[in-house]
N, C-alpha and C positions, 0 to 999 in steps of 0.2 A: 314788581309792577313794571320796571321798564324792562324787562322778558317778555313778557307777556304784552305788553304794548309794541314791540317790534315784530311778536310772531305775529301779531293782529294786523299789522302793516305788511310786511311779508304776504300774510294771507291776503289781501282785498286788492295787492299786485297781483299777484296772480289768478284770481278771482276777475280781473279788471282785463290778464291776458286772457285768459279762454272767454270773454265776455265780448272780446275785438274791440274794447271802447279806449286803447291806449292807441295812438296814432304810432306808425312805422316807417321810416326811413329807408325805403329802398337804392339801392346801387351796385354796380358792375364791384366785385371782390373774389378776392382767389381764399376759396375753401383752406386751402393749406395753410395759410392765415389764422383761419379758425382751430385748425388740428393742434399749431404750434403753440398760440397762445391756451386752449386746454392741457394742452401736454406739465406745459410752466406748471402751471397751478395744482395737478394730480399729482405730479413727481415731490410735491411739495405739502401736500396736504392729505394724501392717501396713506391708508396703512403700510409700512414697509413688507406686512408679509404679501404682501400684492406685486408683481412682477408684469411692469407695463411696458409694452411693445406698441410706438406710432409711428405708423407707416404713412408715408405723405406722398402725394401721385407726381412725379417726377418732370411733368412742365405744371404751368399753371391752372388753376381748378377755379373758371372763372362763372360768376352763379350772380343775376342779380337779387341781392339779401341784405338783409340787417346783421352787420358784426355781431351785434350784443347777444340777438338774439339767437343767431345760431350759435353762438357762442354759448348762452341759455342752454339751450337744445343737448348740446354736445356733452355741455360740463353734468348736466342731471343723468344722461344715463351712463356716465362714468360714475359717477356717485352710484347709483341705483347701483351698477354692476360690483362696485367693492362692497359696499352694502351684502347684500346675495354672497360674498365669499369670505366676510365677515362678522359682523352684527346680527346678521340673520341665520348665522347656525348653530347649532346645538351648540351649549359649553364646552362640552368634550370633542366637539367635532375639528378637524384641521381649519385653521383659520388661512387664509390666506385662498392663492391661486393667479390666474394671469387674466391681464385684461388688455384685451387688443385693439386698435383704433386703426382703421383704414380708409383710404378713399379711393375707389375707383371710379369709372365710367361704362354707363351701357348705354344701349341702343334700347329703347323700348318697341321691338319688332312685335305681330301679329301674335304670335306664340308667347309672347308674356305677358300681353295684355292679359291673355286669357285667365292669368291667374290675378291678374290685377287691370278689375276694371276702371278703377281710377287714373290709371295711364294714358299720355297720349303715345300719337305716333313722334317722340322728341327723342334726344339723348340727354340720361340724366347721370348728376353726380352722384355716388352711393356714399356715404359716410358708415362702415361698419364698427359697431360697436358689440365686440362678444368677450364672455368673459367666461370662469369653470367654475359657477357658483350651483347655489343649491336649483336654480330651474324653476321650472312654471309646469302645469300641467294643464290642458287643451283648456278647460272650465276659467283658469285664472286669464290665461293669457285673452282672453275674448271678454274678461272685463276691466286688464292694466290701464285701461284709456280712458273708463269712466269716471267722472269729476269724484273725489270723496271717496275712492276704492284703495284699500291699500292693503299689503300683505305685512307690512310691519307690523311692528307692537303697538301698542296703547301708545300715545306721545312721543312715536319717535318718527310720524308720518303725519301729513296732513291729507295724503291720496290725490293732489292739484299738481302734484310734479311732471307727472303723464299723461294728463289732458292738458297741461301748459303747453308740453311736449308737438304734443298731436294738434293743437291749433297753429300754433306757431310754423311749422312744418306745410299745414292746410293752406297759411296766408301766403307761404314760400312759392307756391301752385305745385305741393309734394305730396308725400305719402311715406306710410313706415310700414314695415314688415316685420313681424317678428318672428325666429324659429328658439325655440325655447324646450329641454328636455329635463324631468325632475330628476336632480342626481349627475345631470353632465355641466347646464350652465345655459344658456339666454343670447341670442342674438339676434341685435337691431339692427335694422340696414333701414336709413332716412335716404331719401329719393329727394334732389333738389332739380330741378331743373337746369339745363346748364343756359349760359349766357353766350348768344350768339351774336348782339349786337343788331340783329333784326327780328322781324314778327315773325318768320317763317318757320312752321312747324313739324314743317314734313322734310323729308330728308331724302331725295331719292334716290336707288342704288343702295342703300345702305341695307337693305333686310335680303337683297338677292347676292348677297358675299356668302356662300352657303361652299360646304365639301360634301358631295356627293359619294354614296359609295352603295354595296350589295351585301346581301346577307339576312342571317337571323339573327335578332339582336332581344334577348332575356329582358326586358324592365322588371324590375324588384324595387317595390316600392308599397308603404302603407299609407298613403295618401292617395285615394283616386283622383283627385283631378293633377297631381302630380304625375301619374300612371297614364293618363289621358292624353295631358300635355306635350310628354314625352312619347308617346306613340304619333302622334299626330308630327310633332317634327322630325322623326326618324324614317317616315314614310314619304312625309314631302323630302327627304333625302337621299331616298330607293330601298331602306332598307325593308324587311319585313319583321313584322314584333309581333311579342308573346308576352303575356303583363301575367303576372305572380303580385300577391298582394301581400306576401308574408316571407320569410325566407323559407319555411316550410314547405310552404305550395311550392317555391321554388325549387327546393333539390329533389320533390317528387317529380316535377315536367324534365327536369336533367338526367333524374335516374331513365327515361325513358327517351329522350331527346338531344342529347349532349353531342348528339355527331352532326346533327343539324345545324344546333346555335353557333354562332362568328363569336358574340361577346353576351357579357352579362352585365348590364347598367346595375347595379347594388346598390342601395340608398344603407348607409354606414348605422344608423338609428332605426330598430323594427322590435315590435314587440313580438315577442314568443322565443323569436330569434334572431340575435342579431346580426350585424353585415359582417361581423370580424369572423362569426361563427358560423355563419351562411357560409362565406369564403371557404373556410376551413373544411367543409363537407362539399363543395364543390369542386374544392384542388383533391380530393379523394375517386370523388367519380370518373374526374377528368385533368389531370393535372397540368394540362396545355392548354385548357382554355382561358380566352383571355377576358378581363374583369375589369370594368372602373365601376370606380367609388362616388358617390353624389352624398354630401349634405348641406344643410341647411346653413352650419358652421362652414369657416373658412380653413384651409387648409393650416391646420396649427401639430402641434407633437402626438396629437390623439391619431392624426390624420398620417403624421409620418411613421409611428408605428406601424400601420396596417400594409403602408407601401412598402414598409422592408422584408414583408411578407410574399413580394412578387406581384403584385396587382398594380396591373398596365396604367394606372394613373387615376385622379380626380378630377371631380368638375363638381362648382358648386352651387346647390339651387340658391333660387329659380334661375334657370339659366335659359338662355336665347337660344335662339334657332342658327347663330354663326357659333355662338361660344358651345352647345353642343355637339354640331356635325363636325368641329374643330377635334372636340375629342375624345370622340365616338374614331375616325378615323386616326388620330396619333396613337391611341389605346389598340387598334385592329393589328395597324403596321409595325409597332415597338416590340422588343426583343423583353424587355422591361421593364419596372417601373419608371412611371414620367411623372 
């Protein structure tokens, strides 16, 4: 009875957060704050076969927010993520894997709005949370945010953990992305606002810091508005593009145009075939052309594998219109992997 009396209290808190009828506390705070004290708690309460890496952005990550609650935020989808590379895989299946905690900074310039129309023109903080668990597939991930959805078992979810999540984040004036593949593992990137200390939300100068450059440049990608995205700012950067929607299609336009293309943008995740395999038939037609890597994940040991392989560097989606002409160009000029 008093089980079941606390999950019932638990539940109508959180019931009461996606409901917006709990009052919040806003104030000037440094995200890293949040990272550290999550970190306590995982290191201390997570499975051992789980292997955690928190990376903290090296000045201050200052966001007007609620401690608790981004604290909230942070600690459920650490949890979700050891969940997914434990509890939720077969008996026989490896238990364990890594789970990575990061924050960085972007610019929300014109070119990522596009994929994310909730955006302003601001700079926000990214909190990434990816882990190598079992994954999602396109159907799940478009319903993890629904009140009462869960992918757990019978009693081991109540499905409020990520529509807590996603409200909580909404009253921050944020947003979440997720890229999630079934069989590789799940990555959240929460979007806060950063704290300027003024109302001012436009930033001028800040989306015309671009590198320009020439050429024919391969997109490889199974995302069209991905393939769009990227076309669209490698033109406003001079270059010319050729979009592949598979790696297939890809090594078919190479077999016949390989002396043309500069580089080959590769999205690392494609179905039929993938970017490691893509690569591999493309160093065959032309072994001198140069290659970067895009995913959705953040550069981790799946990502350093592929670079030992000689592939001019990464770049992770979504990415902006300074963070791709950055390295679209170090990828053209580099001797090798960056």
């Amino acid at each position: 009875m008093e089980s079941a009396g606390k999950r019932a209290t638990d539940l109508i808190k959180q019931l009461l957060s996606i409901a917006r009828k709990q009052e919040m506390l806003f104030e000037p705070m440094d995200l890293n704050t949040t990272i550290d004290n999550v970190m306590r708690i995982c290191v201390n309460s997570l499975d051992k076969s789980i292997e955690l890496d928190f990376r903290f952005f090296p000045e201050k990550a200052m966001a007007n927010a609620n401690a608790n609650q981004t604290e909230q935020v942070l600690l459920n989808l650490c949890v979700n993520s050891a969940h997914a590379m434990t509890t939720m895989r077969k008996p026989d299946d490896h238990q364990g894997g890594s789970l990575t905690v990061s924050l960085d900074k972007i610019f929300a310039d014109r070119n990522f709005r596009i994929t994310h129309p909730e955006a302003k023109e601001i700079s926000y903080w990214v909190m990434n949370v990816q882990d190598t668990g079992i994954g999602m597939d396109t159907k799940t991930v478009a319903k993890i945010f629904d009140p009462f959805f869960t992918t757990k078992e019978k009693d081991k979810g109540t499905g409020l953990g990520l529509s807590m999540v996603y409200n909580i984040v909404q009253q921050h004036g944020g947003f979440i992305d997720v890229y999630s593949e079934v069989g590789i593992g799940s990555a959240f990137n929460v979007y806060i606002p950063e704290f300027t200390g003024t109302h001012v939300e436009k930033m001028p100068g800040r989306a015309a810091e671009i590198l320009k450059g020439e050429g024919l440049v391969l997109v490889v990608d199974d995302e069209d508005m991905i393939r769009q995205t990227a076309r669209e700012i490698l033109e406003m950067c001079g270059y010319s593009v050729i979009l592949a929607s598979n790696g297939m299609e890809a090594v078919d336009i190479l077999r016949d145009r390989h002396h043309d293309i500069t580089l080959v943008l590769l999205d690392m995740l494609m179905p039929k075939m993938s970017g490691k395999e893509t690569y591999l038939e493309i160093k065959k037609i032309d072994p001198n052309l140069k290659v970067l890597f895009s995913s959705g994940f953040k550069q981790d040991e799946r990502v350093e594998e592929v670079l030992q392989l000689g592939v001019q560097g990464f770049v992770q989606k979504p990415y902006t219109l300074q963070v791709l002409s950055k390295a679209i160009q170090q990828a053209i000029y580099s001797n090798g992997a960056v």
